[in-house]
FIGU-399971 format. One line per 3 residues: their letters; for each residue y, z, x of N, C-alpha, C. Coordinates in nm, 3 decimals. Layout:
N
A> Y,Z,X,Y,Z,X,Y,Z,X  ...
This chain:
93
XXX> 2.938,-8.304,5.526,2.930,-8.439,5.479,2.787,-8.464,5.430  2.774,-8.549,5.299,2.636,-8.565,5.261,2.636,-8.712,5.296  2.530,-8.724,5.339,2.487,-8.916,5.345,2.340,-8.944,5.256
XXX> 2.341,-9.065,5.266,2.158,-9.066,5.185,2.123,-9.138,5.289  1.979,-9.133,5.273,1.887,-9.148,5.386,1.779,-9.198,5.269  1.742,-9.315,5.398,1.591,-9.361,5.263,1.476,-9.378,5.391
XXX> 1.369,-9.348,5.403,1.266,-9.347,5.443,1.149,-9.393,5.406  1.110,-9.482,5.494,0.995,-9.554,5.433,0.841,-9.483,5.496  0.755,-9.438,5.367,0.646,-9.359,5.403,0.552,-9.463,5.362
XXX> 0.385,-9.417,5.383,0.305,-9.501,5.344,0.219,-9.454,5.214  0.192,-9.497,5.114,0.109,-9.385,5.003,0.017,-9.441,4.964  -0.095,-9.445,4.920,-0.214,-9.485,4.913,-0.228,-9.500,4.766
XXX> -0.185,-9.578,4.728,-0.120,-9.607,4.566,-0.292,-9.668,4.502  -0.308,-9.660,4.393,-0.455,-9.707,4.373,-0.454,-9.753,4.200  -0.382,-9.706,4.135,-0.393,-9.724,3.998,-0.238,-9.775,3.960
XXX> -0.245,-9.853,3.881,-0.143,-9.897,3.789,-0.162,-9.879,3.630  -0.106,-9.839,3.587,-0.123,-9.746,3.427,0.020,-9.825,3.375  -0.045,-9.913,3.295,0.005,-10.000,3.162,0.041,-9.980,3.053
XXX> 0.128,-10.006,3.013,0.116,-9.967,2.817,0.241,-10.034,2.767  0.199,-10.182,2.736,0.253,-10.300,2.664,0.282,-10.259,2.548  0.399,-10.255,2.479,0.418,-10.268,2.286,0.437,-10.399,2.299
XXX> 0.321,-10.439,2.202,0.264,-10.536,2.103,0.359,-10.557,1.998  0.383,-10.457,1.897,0.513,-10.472,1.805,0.423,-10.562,1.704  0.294,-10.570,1.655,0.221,-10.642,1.587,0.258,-10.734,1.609
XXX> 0.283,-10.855,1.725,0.234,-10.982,1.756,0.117,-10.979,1.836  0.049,-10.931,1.840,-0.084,-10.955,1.953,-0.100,-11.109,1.920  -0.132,-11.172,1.995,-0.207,-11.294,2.024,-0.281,-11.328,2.102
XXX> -0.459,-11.340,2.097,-0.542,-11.339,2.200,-0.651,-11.510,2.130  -0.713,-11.531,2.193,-0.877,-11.624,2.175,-0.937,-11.635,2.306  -1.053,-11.603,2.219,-1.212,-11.609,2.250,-1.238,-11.727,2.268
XXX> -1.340,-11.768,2.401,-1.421,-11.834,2.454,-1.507,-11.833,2.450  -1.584,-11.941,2.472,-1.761,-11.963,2.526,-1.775,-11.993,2.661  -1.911,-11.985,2.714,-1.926,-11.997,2.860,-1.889,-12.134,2.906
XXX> -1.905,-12.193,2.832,-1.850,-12.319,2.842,-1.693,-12.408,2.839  -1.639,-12.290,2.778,-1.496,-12.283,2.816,-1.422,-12.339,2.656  -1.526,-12.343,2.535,-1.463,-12.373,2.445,-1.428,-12.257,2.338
XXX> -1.350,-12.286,2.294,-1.245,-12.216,2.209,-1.356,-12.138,2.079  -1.360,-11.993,2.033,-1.448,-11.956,1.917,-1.335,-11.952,1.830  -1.254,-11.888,1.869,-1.170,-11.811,1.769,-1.081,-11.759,1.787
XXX> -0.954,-11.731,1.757,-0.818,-11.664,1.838,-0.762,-11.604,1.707  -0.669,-11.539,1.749,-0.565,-11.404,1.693,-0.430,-11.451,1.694  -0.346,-11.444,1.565,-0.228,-11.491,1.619,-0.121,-11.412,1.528
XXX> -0.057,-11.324,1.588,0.046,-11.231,1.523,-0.030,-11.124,1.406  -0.090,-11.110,1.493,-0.170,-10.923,1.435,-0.150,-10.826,1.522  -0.210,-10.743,1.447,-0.267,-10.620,1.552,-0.320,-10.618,1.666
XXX> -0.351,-10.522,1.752,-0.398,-10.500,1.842,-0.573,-10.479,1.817  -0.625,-10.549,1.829,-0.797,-10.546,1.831,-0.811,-10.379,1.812  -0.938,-10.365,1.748,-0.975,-10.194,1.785,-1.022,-10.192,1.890
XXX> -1.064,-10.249,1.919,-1.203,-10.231,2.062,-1.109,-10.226,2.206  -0.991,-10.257,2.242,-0.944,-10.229,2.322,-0.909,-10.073,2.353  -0.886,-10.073,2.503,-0.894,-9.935,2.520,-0.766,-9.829,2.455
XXX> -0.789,-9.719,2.488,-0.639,-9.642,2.454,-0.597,-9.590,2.325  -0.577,-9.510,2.301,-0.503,-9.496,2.149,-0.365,-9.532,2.115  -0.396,-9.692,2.061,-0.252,-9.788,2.109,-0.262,-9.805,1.950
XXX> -0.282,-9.743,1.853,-0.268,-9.763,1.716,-0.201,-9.879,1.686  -0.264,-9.990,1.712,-0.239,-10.113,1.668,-0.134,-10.171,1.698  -0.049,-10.100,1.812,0.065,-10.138,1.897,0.046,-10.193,2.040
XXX> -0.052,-10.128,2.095,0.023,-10.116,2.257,-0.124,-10.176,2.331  -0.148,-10.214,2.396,-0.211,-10.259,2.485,-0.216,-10.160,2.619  -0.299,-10.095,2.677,-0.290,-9.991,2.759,-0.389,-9.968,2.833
XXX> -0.382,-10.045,2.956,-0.457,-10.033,3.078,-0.450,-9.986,3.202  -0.566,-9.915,3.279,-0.523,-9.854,3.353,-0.635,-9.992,3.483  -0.515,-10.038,3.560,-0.575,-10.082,3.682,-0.599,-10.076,3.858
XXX> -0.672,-10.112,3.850,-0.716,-10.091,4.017,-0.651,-10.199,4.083  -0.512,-10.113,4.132,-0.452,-10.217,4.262,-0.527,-10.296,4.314  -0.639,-10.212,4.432,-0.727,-10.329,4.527,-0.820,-10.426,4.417
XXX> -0.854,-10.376,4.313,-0.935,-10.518,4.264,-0.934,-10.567,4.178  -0.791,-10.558,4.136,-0.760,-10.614,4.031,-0.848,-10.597,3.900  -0.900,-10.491,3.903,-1.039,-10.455,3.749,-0.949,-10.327,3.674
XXX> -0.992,-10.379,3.508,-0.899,-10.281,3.414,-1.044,-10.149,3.431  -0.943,-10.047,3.491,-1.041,-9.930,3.506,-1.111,-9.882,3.369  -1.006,-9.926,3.274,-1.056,-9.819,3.140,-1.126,-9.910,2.994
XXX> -1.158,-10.005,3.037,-1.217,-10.166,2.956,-1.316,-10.064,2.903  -1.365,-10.024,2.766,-1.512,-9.997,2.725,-1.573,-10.071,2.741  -1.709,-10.046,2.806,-1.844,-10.071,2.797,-1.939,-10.053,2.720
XXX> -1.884,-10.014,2.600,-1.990,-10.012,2.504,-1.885,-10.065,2.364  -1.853,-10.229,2.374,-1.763,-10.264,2.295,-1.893,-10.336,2.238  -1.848,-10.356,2.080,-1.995,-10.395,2.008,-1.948,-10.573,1.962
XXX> -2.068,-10.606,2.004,-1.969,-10.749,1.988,-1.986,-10.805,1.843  -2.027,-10.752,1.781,-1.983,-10.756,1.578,-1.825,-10.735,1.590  -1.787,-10.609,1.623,-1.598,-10.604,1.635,-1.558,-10.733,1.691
XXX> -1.595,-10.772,1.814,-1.511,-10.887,1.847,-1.482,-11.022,1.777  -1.632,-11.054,1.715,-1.665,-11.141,1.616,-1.571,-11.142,1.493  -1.585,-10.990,1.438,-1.451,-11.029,1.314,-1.327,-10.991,1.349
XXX> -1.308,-10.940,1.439,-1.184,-10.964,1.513,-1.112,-11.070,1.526  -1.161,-11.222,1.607,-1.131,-11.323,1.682,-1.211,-11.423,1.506  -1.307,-11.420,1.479,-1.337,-11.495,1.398,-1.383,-11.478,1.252
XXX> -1.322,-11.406,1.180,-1.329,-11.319,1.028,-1.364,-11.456,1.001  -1.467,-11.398,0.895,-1.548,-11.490,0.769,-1.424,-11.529,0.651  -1.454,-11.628,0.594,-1.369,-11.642,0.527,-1.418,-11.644,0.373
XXX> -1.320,-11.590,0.270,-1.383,-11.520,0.156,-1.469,-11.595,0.071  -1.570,-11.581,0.001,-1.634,-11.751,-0.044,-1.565,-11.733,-0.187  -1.456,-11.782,-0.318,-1.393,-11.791,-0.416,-1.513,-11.890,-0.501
């Protein structure tokens, strides 16, 4: 006779590994320290400066269960990208 059996073990789980399709709606905005609005994104791409090779699809983070921090965020994101990212100049005609 076979039965199933489920057992509860303990595992020391530490990362959660993400990867959202976007489907080109990304929608994000930028803040000031002050909590006001610079500039936002609405049904584009996926920013370059985010992590991952999510070719303009996917959103893909890897996080730390205990502290809630995206392990794989670059640190050397240039904030010119974010600027025309969130707030492109607009063409002068």
């Amino acid at each position: 006779m076979e039965i199933e059996q489920y057992k509860k073990i303990k595992v020391d789980a530490k990362i959660l590994k993400m990867h959202i399709k976007i489907s080109d709606r990304f929608s994000g905005s930028l803040f000031d320290a002050q909590g006001e609005l610079i500039g936002s994104i609405d049904d584009e791409y996926v920013p370059s400066f985010f992590p991952g090779e999510h070719f303009g699809d996917y959103l893909i983070f890897d996080i730390n269960i205990d502290t809630g921090q995206i392990m794989n965020w670059p640190t050397d994101i240039n904030p010119r990208d974010v600027q025309e990212q969130f707030c492109p100049r607009e063409d002068d005609d």
